[in-house]
C-alpha positions as CSV (number, residue, x, y, z in Angstrom):
1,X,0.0,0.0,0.0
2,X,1.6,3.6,-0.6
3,X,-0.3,6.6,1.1
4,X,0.2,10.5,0.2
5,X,-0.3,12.4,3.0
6,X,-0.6,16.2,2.6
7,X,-0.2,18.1,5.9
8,X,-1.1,21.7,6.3
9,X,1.9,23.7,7.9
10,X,-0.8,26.0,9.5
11,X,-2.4,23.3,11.1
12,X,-0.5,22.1,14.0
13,X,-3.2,19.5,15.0
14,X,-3.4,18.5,11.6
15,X,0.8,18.1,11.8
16,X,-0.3,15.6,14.9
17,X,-2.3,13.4,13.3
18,X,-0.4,12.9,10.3
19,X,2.7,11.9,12.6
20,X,-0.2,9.3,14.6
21,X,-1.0,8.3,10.8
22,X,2.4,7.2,10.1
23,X,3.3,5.9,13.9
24,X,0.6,3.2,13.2
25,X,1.6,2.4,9.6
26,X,4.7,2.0,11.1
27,X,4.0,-0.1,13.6
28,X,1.7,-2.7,11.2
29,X,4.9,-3.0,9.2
30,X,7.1,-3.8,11.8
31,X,9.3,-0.6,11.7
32,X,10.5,1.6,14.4
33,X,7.7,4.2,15.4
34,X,8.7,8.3,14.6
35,X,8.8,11.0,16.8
36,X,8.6,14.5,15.7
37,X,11.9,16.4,16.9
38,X,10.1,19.4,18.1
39,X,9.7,20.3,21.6
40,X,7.5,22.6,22.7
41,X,7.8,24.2,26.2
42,X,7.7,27.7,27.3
43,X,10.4,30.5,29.4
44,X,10.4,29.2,32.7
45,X,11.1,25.4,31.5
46,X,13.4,26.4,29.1
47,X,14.9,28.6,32.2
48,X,15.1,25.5,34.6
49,X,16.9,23.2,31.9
50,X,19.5,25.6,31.2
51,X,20.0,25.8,34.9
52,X,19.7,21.7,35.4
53,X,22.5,21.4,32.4
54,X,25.2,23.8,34.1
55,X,24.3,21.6,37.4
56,X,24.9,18.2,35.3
57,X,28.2,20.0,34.1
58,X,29.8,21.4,37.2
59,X,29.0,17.9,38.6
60,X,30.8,16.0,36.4
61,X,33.5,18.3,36.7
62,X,33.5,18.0,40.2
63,X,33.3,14.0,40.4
64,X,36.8,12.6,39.2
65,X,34.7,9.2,38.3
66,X,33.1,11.3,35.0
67,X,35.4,11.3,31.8
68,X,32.9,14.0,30.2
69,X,33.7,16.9,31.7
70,X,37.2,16.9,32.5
71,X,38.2,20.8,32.9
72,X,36.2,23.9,32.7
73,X,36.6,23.7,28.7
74,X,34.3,20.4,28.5
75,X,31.8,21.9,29.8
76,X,30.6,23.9,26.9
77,X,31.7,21.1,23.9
78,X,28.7,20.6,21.6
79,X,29.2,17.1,22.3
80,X,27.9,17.6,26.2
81,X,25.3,19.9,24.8
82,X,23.8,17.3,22.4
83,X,24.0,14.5,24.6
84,X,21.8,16.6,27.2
85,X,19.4,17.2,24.3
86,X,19.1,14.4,22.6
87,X,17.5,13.1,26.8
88,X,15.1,15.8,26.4
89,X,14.0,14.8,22.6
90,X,13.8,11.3,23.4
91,X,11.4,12.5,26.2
92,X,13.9,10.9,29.1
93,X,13.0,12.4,32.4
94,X,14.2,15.3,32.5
C-alpha cells in the first residue's frame, strides 16, 4: 500500500495526526515508530533546563569518576550539549 499524506503547515493538530497516521503504519509494518523532533515548552522550563544542564556540568567536573567533563573547557563542547538534548527529545525524564 503507498499513502500520500498532505499536511497543512498551519495546522499544527493536523501536523499531529499525520505523525499518529504514520506511527501506526509503522508499527503494522514492523518498523520503528517516529517521533517528531520538536519540543514545545515555554520561558520558565526552558529557564530551569538551562540551569539543570550547568548543574549536570559542574557535577561532572566535580566528580573525578566522569570522563565528560574533564576541565572547565568540557563543559561547553557541543558534544555535552547534544548529549543533554538528545534526553530531552527522546522525552527521558528530565
Amino acid at each position: 500500500m503507498k499513502m500520500t499524506l498532505v499536511v497543512d503547515t498551519d495546522d499544527p493538530k493536523g501536523i499531529d495526526a499525520a505523525w499518529q497516521m504514520i506511527a501506526i503504519l509503522q508499527k503494522k509494518a514492523g518498523h520503528a515508530t517516529p517521533s517528531p523532533l520538536k519540543k514545545e515548552f515555554g520561558k520558565i522550563e526552558y529557564i530551569k533546563q538551562m540551569r539543570k544542564y550547568v548543574r549536570e556540568q559542574v557535577d561532572a567536573l566535580n566528580d573525578p569518576n566522569n570522563e565528560s567533563v574533564e576541565s572547565a573547557e568540557d563543559m561547553y563542547r557541543l558534544r555535552n550539549t547534544k548529549m543533554f538534548a538528545d534526553r530531552i527529545f527522546r522525552d527521558e525524564k528530565w
